[in-house]
N, CA, C and O atoms as a DFTB+ gen file, in Angstrom:
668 C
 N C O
     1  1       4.062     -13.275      53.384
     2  2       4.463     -13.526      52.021
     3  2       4.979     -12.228      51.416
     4  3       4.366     -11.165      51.320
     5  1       6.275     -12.522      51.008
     6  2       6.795     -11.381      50.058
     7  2       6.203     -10.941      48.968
     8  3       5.456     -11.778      48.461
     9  1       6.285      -9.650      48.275
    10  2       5.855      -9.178      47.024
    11  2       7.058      -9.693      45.899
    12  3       7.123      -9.084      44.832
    13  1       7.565     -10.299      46.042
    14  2       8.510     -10.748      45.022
    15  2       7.948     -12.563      44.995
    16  3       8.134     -13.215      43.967
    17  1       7.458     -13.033      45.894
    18  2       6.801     -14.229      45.845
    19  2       5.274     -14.413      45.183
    20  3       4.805     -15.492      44.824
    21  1       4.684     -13.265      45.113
    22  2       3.429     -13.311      44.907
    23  2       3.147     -13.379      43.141
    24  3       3.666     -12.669      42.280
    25  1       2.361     -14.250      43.009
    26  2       1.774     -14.326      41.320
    27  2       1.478     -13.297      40.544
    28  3       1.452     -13.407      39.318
    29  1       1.168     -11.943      41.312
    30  2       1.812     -10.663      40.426
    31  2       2.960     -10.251      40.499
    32  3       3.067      -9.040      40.688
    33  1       3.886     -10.846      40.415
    34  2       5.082     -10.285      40.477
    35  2       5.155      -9.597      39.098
    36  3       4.358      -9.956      38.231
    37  1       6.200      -8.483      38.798
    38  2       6.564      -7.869      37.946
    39  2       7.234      -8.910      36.328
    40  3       7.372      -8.657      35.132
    41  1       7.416      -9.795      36.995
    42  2       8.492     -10.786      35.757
    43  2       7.348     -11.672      34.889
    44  3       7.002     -11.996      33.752
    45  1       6.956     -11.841      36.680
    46  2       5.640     -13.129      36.082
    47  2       4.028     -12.360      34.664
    48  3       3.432     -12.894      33.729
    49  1       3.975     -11.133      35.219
    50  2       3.220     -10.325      34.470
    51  2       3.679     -10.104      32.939
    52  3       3.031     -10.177      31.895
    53  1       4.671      -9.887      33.121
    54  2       5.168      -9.442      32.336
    55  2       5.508     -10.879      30.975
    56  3       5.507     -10.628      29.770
    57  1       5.787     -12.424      31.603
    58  2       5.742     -13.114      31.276
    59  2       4.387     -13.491      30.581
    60  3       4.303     -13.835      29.402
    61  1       3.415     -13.393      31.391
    62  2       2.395     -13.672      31.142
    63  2       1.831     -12.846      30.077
    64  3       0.911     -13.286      29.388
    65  1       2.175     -12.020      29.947
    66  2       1.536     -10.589      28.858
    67  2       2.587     -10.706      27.825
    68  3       2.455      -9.768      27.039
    69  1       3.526     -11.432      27.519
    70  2       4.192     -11.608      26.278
    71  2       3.561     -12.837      25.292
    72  3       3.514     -12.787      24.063
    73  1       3.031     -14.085      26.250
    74  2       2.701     -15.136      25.859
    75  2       1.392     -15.422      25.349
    76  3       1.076     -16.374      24.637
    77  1       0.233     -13.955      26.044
    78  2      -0.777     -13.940      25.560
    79  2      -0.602     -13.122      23.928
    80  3       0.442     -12.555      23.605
    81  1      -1.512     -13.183      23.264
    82  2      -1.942     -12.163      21.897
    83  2      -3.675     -11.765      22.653
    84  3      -4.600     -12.317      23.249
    85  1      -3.300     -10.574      22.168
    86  2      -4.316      -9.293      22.525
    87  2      -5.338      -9.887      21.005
    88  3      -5.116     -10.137      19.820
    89  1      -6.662      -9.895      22.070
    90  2      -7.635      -9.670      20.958
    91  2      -8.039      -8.736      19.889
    92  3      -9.101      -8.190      20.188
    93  1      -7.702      -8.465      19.071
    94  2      -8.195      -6.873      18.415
    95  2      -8.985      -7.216      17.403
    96  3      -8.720      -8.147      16.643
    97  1     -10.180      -6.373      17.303
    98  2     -11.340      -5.982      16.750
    99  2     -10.911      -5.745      15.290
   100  3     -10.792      -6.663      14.479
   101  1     -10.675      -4.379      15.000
   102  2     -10.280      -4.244      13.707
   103  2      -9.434      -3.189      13.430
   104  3      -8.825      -3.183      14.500
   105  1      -8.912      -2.238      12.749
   106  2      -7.914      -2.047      12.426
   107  2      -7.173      -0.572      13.449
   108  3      -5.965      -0.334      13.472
   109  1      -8.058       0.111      14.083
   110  2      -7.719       0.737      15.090
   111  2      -7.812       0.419      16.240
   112  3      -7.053       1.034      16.989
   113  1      -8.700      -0.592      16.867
   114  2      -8.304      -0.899      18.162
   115  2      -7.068      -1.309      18.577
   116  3      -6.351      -1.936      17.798
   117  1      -6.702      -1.045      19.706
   118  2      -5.226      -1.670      20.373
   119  2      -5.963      -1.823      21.954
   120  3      -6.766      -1.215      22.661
   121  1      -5.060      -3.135      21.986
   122  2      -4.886      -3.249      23.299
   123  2      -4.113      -2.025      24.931
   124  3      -3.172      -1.309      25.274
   125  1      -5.689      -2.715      25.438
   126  2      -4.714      -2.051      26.638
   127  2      -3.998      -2.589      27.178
   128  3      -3.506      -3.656      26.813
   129  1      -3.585      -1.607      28.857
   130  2      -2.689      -2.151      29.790
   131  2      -3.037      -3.333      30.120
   132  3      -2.196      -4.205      30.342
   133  1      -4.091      -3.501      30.186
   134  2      -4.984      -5.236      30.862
   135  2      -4.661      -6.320      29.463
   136  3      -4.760      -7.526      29.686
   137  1      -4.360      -5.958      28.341
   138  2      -4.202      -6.846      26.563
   139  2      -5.953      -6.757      25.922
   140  3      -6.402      -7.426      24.991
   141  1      -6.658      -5.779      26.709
   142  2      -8.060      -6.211      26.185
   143  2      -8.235      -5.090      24.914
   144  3      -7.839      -3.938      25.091
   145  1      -8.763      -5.440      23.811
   146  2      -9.106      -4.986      22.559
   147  2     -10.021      -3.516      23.311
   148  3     -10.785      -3.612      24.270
   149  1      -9.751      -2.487      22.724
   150  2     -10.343      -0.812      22.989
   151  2      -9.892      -0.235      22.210
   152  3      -8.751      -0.041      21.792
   153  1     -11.342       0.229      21.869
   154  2     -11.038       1.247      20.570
   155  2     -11.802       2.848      21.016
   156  3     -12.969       3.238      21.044
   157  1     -10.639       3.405      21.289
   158  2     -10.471       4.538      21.904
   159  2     -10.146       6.001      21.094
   160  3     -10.579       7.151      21.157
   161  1      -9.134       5.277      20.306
   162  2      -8.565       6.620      19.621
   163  2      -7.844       5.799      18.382
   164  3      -7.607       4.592      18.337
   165  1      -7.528       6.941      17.260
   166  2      -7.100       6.631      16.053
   167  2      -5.342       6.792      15.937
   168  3      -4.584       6.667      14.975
   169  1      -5.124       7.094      17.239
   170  2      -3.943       7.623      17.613
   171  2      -3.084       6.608      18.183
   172  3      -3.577       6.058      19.168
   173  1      -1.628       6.102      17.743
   174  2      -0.548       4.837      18.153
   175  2      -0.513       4.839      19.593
   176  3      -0.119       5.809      20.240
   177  1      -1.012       3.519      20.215
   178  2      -0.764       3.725      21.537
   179  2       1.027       4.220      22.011
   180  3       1.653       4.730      21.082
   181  1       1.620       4.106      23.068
   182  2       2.611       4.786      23.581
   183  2       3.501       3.550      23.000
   184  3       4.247       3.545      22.022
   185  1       3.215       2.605      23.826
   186  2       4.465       1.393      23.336
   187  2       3.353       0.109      22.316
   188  3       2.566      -0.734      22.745
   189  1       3.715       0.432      20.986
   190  2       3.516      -0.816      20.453
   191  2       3.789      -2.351      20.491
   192  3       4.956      -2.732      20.403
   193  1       2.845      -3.189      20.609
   194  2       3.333      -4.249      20.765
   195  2       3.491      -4.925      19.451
   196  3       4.436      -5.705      19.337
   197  1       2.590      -4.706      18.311
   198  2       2.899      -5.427      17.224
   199  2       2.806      -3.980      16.031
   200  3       2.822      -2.786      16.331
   201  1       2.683      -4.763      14.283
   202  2       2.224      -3.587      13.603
   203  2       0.813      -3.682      13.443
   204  3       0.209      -4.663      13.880
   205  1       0.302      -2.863      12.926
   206  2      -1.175      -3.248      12.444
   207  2      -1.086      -2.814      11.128
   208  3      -0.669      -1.820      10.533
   209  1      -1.868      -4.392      10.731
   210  2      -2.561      -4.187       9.341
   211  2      -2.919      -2.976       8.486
   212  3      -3.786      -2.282       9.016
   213  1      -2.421      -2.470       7.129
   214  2      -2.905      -1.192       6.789
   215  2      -4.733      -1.656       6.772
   216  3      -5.129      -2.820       6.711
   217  1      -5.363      -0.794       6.821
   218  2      -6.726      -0.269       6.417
   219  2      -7.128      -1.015       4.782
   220  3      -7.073      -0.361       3.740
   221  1      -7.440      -2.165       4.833
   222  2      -8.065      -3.311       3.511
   223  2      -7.048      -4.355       3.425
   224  3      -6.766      -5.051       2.450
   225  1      -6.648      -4.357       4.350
   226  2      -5.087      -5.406       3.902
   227  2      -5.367      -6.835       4.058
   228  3      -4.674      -7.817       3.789
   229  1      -6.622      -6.717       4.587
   230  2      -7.462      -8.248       4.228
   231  2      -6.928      -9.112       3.034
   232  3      -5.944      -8.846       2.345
   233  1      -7.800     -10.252       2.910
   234  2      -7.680     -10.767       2.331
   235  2      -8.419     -10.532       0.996
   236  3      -9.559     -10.194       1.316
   237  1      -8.297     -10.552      -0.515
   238  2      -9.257     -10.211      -1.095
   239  2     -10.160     -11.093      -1.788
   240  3     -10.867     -10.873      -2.772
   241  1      -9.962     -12.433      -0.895
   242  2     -10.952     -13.979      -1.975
   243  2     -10.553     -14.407      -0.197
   244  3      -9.748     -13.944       0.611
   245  1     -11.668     -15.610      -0.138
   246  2     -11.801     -16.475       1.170
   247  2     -10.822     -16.905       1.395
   248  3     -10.046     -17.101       0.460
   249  1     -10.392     -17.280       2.935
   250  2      -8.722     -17.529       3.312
   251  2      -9.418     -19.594       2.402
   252  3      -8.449     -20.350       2.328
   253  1     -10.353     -20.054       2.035
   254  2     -10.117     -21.375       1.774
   255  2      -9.689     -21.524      -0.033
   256  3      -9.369     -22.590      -0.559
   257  1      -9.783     -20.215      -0.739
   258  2      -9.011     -20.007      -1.982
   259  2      -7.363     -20.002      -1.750
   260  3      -6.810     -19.753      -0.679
   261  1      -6.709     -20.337      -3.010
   262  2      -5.384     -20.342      -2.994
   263  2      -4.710     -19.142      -2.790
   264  3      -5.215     -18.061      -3.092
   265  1      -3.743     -19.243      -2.359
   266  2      -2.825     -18.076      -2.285
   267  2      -3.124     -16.812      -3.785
   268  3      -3.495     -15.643      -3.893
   269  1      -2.831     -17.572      -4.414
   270  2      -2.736     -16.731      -5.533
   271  2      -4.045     -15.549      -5.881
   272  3      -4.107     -14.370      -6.230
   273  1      -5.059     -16.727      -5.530
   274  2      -6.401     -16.039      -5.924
   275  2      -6.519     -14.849      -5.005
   276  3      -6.800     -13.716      -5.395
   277  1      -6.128     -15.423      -2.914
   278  2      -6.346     -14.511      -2.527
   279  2      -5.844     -13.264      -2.857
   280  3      -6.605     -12.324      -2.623
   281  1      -4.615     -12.970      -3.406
   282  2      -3.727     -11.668      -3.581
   283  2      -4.272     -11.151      -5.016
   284  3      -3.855     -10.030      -5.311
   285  1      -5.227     -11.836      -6.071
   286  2      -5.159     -11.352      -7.161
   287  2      -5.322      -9.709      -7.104
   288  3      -4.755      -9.253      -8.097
   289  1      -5.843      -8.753      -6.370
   290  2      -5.449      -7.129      -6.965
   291  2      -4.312      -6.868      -6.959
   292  3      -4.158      -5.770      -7.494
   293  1      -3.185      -7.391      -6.560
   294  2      -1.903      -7.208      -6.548
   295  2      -0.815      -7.615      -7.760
   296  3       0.179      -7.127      -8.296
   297  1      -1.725      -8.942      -7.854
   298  2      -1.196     -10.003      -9.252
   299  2      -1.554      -9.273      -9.949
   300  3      -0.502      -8.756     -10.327
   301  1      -2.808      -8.503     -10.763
   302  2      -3.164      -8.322     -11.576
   303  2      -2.457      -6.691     -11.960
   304  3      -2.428      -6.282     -13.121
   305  1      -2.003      -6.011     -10.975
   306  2      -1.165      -4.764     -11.230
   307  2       0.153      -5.244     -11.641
   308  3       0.661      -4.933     -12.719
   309  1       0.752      -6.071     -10.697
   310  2       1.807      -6.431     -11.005
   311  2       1.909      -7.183     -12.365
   312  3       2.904      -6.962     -13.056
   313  1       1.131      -7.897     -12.726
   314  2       1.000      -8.834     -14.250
   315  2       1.092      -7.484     -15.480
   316  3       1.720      -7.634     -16.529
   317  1       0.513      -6.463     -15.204
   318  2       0.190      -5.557     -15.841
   319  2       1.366      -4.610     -16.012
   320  3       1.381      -3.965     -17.060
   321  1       2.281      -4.441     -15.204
   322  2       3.613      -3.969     -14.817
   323  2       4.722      -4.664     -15.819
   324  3       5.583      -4.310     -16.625
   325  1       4.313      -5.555     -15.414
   326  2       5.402      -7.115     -16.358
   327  2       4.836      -6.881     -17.560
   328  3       5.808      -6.659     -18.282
   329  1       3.570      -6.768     -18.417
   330  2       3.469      -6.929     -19.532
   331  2       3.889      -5.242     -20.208
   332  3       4.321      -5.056     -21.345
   333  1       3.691      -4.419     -19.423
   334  2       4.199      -3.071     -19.772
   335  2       5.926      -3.171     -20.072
   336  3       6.443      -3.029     -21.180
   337  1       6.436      -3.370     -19.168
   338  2       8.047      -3.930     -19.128
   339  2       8.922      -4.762     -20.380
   340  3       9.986      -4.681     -20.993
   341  1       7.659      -5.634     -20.300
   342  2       8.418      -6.801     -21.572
   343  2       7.653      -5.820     -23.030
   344  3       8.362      -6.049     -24.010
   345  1       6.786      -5.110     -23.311
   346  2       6.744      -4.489     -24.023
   347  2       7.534      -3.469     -24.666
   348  3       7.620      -3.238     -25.872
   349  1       8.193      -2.795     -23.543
   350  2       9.212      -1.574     -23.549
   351  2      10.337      -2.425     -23.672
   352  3      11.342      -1.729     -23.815
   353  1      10.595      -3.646     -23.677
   354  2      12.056      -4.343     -23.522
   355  2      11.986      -4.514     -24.937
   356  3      13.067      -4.211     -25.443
   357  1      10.922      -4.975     -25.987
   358  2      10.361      -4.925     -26.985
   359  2      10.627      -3.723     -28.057
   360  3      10.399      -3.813     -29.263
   361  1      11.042      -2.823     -27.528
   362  2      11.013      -1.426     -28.111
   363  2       9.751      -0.980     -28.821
   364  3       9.658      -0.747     -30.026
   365  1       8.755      -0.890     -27.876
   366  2       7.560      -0.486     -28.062
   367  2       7.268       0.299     -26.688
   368  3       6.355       0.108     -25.885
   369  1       8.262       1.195     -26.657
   370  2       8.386       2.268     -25.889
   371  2       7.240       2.957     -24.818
   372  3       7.116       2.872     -23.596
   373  1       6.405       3.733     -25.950
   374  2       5.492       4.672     -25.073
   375  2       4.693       3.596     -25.083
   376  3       4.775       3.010     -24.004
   377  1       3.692       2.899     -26.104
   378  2       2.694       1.974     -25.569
   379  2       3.176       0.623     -23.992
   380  3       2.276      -0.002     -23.430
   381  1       4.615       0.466     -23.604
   382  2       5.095      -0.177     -22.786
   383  2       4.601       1.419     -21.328
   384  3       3.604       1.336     -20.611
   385  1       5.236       2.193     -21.298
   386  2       5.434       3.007     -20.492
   387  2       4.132       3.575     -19.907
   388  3       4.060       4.075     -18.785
   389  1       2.967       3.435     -20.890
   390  2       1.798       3.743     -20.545
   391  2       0.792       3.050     -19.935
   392  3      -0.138       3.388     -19.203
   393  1       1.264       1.743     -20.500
   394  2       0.593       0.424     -19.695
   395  2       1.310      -0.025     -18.254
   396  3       1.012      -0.895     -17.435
   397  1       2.224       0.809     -18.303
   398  2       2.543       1.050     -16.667
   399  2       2.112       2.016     -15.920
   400  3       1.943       1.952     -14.702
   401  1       1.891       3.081     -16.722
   402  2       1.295       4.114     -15.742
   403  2      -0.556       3.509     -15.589
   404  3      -1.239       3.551     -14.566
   405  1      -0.900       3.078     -16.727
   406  2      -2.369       2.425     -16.671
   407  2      -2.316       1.344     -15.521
   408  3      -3.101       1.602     -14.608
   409  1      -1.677       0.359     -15.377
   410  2      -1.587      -0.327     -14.257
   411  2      -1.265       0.062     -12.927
   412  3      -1.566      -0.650     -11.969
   413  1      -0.682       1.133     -12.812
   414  2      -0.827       2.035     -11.423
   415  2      -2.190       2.855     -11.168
   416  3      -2.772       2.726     -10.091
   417  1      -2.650       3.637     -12.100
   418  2      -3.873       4.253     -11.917
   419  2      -5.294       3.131     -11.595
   420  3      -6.387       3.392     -11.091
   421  1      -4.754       1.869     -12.102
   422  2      -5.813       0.717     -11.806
   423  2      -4.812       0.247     -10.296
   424  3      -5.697      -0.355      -9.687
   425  1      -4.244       0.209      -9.877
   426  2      -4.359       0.229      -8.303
   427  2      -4.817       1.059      -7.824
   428  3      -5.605       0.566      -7.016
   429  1      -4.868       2.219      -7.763
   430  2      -5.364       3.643      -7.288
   431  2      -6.971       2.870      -7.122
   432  3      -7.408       2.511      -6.029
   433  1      -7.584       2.736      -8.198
   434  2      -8.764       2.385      -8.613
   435  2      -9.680       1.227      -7.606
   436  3     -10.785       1.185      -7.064
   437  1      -8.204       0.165      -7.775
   438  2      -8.555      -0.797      -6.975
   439  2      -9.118      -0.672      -5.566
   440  3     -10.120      -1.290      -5.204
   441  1      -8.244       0.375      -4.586
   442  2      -7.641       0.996      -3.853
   443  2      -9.194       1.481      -3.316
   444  3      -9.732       1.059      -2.292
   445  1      -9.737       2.415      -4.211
   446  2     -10.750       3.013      -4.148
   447  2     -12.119       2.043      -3.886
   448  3     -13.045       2.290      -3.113
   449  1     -11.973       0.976      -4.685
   450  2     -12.973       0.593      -5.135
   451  2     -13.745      -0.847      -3.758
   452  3     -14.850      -1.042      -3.251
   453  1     -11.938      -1.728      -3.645
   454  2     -12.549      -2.312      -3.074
   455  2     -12.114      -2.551      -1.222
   456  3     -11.031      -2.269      -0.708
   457  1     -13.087      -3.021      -0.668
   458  2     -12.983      -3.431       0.485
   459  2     -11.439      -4.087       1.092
   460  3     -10.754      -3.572       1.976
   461  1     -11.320      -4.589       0.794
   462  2     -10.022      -5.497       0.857
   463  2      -9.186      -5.753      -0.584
   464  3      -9.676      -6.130      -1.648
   465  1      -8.344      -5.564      -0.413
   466  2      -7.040      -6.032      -1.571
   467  2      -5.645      -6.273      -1.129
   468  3      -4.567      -5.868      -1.564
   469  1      -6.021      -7.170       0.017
   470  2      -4.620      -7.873       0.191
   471  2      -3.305      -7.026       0.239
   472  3      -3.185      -6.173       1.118
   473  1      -2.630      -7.169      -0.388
   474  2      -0.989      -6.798      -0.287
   475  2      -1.360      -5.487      -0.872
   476  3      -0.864      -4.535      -0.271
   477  1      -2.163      -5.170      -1.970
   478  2      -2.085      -4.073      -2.339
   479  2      -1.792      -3.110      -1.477
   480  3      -0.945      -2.220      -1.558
   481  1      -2.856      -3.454      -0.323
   482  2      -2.801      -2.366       0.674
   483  2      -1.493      -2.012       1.283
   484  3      -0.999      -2.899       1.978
   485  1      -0.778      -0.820       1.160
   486  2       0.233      -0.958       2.066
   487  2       0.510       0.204       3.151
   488  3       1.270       0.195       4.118
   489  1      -0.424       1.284       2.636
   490  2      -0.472       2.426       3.886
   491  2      -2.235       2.918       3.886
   492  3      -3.120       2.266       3.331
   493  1      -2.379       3.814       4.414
   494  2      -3.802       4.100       4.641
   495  2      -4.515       4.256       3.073
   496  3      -3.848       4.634       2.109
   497  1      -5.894       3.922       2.985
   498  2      -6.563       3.867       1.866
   499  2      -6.607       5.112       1.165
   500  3      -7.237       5.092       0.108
   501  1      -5.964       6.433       1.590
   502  2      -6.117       7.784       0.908
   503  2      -4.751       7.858       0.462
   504  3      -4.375       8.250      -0.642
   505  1      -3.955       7.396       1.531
   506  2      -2.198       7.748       1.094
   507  2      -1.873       6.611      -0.291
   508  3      -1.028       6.944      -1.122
   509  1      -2.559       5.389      -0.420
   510  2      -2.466       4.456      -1.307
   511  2      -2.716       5.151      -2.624
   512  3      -1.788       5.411      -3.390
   513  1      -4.313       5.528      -2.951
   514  2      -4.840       5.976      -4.013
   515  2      -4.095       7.402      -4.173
   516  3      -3.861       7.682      -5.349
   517  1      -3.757       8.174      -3.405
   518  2      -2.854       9.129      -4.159
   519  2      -1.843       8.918      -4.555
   520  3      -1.546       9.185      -5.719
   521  1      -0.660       8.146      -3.346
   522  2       0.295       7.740      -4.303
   523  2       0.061       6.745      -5.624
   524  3       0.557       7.225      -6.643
   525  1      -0.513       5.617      -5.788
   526  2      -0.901       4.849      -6.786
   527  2      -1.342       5.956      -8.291
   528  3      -1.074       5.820      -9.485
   529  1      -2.074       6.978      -7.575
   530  2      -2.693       7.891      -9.145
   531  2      -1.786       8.781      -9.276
   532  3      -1.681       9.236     -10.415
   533  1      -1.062       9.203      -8.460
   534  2      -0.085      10.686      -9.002
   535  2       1.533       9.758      -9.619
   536  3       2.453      10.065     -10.377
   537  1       1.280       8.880      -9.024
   538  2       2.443       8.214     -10.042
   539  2       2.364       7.741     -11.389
   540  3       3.162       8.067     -12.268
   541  1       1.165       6.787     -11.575
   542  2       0.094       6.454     -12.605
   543  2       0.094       7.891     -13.541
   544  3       0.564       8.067     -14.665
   545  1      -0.426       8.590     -12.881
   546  2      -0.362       9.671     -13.973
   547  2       0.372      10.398     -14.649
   548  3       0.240      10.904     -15.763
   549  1       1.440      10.424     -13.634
   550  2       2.901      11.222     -13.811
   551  2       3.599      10.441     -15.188
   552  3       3.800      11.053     -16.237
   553  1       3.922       9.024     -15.001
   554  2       4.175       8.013     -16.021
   555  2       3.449       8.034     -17.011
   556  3       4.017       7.848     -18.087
   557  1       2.143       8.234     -17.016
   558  2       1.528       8.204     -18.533
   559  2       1.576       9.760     -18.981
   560  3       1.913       9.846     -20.161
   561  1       1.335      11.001     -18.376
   562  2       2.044      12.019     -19.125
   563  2       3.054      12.204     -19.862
   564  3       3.302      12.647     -20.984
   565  1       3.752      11.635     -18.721
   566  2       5.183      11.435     -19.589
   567  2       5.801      10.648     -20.647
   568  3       6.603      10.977     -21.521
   569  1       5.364       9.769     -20.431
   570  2       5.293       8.546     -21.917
   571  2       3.905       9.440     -22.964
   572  3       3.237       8.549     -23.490
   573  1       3.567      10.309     -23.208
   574  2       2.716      10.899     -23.980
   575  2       3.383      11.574     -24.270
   576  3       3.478      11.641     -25.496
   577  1       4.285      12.515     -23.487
   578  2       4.949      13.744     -23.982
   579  2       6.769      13.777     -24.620
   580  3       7.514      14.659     -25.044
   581  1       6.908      11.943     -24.324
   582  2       8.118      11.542     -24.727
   583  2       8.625      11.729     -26.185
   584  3       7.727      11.692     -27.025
   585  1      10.048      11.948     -26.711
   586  2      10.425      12.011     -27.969
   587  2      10.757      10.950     -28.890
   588  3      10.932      10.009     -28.117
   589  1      10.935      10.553     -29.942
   590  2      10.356      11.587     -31.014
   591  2       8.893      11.209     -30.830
   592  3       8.420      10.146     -30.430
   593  1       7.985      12.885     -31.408
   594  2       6.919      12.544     -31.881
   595  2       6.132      12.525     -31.063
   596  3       5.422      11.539     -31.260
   597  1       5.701      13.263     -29.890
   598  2       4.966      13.352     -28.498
   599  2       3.815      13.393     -28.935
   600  3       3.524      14.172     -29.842
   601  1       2.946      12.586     -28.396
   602  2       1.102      12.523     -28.153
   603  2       0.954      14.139     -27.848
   604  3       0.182      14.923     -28.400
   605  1       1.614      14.324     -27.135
   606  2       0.836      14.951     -25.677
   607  2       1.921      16.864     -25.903
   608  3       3.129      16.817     -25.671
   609  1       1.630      17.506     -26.099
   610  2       2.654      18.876     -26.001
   611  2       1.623      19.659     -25.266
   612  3       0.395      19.581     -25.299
   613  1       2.645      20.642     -24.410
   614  2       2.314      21.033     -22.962
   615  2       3.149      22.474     -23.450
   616  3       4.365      22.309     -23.554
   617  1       2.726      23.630     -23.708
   618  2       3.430      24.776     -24.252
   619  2       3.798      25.489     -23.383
   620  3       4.321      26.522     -23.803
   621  1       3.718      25.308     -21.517
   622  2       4.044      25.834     -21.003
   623  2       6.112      24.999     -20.339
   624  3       7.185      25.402     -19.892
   625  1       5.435      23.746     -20.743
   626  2       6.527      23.262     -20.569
   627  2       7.260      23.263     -21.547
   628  3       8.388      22.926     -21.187
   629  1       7.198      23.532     -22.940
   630  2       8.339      23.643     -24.345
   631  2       9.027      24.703     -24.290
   632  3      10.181      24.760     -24.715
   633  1       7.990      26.333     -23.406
   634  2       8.849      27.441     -23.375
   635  2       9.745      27.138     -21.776
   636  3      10.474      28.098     -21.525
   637  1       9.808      26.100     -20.777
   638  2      10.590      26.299     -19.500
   639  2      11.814      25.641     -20.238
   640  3      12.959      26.093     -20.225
   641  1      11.308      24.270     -21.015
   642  2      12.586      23.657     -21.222
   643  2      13.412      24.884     -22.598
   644  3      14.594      24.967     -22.930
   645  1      12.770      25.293     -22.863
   646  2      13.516      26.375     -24.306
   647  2      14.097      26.943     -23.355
   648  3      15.197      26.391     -23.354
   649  1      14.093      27.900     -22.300
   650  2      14.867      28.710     -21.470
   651  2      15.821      28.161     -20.590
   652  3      16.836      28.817     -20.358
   653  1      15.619      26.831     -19.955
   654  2      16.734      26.336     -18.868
   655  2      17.216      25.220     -19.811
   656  3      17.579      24.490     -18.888
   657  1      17.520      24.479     -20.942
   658  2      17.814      23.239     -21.350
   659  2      18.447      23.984     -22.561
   660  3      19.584      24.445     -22.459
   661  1      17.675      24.114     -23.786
   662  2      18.242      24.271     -25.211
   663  2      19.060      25.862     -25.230
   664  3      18.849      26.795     -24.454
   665  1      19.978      25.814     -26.302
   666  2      20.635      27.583     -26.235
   667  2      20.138      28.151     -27.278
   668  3      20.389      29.333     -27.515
């Protein structure tokens, strides 16, 4: 019997290992050469076969709740986004602009806080909450320090902009 006849053949394996799905554990295991779930290292195996889930990207309510419910940390930033938006469309400016940066710093929060949050999740749980708070924050400084009539004055920044901006 030939090696091109035999049930390991190269095609047939290879067939066979497309049609299976690899068991995986949780969010760092990958499959090996054999498709069996090993959790070895935190490090991308060589050839990926699929993506993996960020780190909480669970679900955040039982898969037998509705869609909606499951995603609510996401809804509820995003709802919060929209009501900031239609506020500022409103011409209610900084209180719009701040309730956007407040609704980012409450993902950050979220981020932090809980186990799973669905879609929220979209890169690792440290890269999330920093980006989520340094943006969050960046936006509500700035809607504080906006014109006319700033909350917020920063005297190191009135003398940069006096030297590179005004004559």
């Amino acid at each position: 019997m030939s090696a091109e006849n035999t049930p390991e053949s190269g095609d047939e394996v290879q067939r066979a290992a497309a049609t299976e799905e690899p068991a995986v554990r949780d969010a760092v295991s990958a499959p090996d050469a054999e498709g069996r779930a090993r959790r070895m290292t935190r490090r991308f195996p060589r050839m990926t076969r699929d993506t993996a889930r960020p780190e909480g990207g669970g679900r955040a309510a039982s898969g037998d709740a509705p869609a909606p419910a499951r995603q609510w940390p996401i809804l509820a930033v995003l709802g919060t986004v929209g009501l900031g938006l239609l506020l500022t469309a409103l011409d209610v400016f900084r209180l719009g602009t701040i309730l956007i940066g407040l609704a980012l710093l409450g993902g950050a929060a979220l981020r932090w806080a809980r186990p799973d949050v669905g879609m929220l999740a979209v890169r690792s749980r440290f890269t999330d909450m920093i980006t989520y708070g340094a943006l969050g924050l960046a936006i509500v400084l700035l809607a504080m320090m906006a014109q006319p009539g700033p909350w917020l004055e920063i005297p190191f920044l009135d003398d940069t902009l006096h030297f590179t901006v005004r004559t």
